[in-house]
N, C-alpha and C positions, 0 to 999 in steps of 0.2 A: 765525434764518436765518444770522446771520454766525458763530453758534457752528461750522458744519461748518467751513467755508474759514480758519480758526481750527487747531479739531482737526488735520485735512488738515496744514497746514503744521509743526504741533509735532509730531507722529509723523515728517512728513519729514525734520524737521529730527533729530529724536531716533534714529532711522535712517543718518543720516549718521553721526552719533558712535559710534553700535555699541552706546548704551544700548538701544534696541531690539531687538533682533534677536532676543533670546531668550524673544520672544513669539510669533513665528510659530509654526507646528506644524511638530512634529519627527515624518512618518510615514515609514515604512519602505517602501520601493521593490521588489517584486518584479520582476524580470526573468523573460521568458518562459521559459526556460528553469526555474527554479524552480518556474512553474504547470505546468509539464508535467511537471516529477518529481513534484507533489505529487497531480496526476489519477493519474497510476500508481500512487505508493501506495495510492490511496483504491480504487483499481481492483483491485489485487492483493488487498489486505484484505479490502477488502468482499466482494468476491469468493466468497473461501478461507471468512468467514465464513458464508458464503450455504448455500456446499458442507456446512461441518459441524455446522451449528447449525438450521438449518431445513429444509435439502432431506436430512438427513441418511436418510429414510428411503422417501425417497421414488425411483422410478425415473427415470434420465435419459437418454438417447442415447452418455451420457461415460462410463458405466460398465463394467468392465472385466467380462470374461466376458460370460455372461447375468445378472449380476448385476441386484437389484431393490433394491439398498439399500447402504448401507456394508458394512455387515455380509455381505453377500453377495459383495462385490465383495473385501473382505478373505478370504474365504471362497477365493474363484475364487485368491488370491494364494498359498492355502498358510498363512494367516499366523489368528492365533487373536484372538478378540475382544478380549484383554489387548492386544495390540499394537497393534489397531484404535484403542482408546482411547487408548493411547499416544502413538501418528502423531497423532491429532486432537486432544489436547492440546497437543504440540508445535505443529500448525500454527496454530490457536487464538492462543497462546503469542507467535506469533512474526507473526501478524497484529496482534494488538495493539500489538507493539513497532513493528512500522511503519507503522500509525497515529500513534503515539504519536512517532515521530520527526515527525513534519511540525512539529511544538511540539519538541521535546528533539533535536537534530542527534545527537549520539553514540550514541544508540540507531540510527540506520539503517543504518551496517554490518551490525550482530549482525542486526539484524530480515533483510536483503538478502538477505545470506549464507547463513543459516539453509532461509529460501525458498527460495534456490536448489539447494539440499543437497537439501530436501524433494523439491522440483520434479522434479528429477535422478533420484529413486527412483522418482517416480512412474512419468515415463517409461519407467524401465527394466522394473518391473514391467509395464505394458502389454505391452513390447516381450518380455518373459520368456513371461508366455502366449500368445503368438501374435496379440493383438488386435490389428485391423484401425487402421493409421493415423490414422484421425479420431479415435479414441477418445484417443488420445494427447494431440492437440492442444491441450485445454486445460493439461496439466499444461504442457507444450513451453512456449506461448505464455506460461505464469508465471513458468518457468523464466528466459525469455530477460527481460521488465519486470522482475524480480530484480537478474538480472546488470546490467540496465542502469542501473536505481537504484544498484547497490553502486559502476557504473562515474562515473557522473556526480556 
C-alpha cells in the first residue's frame, strides 16, 4: 500500500526534470474542419464508386435521357461504349486517389481537380440533351464537394 504514494511522487518528481515526459502519448489532434473534409471525400468516393461499380447497370432517377443503364445513358450522350469505359475508368481512378488522400495529403488535389473536371462534363452533358434539372444534380452537387475539398 505505501508502494503507490511512492510511485505517485517519483514520476512527479521525474516530470518535473523532463525525464518524463516522453512517456505520455503522442496522438494526433484532428480539428473539425479536417472531419468534414474527410466525410466529403468518403462521400464523393463512395459515391462515384456506387455509381460505376454496382449500380452500373441498373436504372435510377439520375439518368440521363430515358436511359436504363450507363451504357444507355452514354448511348443518349452521342458517345460510344469505348468512351463510356473510358469516363468510368477515369472516374473509378480518381475515386480511389481521393480516398487514398485521406492517408497521402498530395494525392488530394489530382484526385479534387480531376472530379471536378469529370463533374463539369457531366453537367454539361445533361445540360447538352436537354434533361430536366434534377437529373443534373448529382453530378452538380459532386462538382461543387470537389471544388471544395481542392479549396480547403
Amino acid at each position: 500500500m505505501r508502494f503507490l504514494p511512492i510511485m505517485i511522487k517519483v514520476l512527479y518528481d521525474l516530470n518535473r526534470i523532463k525525464i518524463c515526459h516522453t512517456f505520455k502519448p503522442q496522438f494526433k489532434y484532428f480539428d473539425t474542419m479536417e472531419y468534414i473534409e474527410i466525410i466529403i471525400k468518403l462521400v464523393i468516393s463512395l459515391s462515384v464508386l456506387n455509381v460505376w461499380l454496382l449500380r452500373a447497370n441498373k436504372p435510377t432517377q439520375w439518368r440521363g435521357g430515358n436511359a436504363e443503364s450507363l451504357k444507355d445513358e452514354f448511348q443518349a450522350y452521342g458517345f460510344s461504349e469505348r468512351m463510356m469505359k473510358a469516363v468510368g475508368s477515369i472516374k473509378v481512378l480518381l475515386s480511389l486517389l481521393i480516398i487514398a488522400s485521406v492517408f497521402y495529403q498530395p494525392l488530394e488535389n489530382i484526385g479534387a481537380i480531376g472530379m471536378a473536371i469529370m463533374m463539369a462534363g457531366a453537367v454539361f452533358m445533361h445540360i447538352k440533351i436537354k434533361d430536366a434539372l434534377k437529373r443534373s444534380l448529382p453530378a452538380f452537387i459532386f462538382l461543387c464537394l470537389s471544388l471544395l475539398v481542392f479549396f480547403i
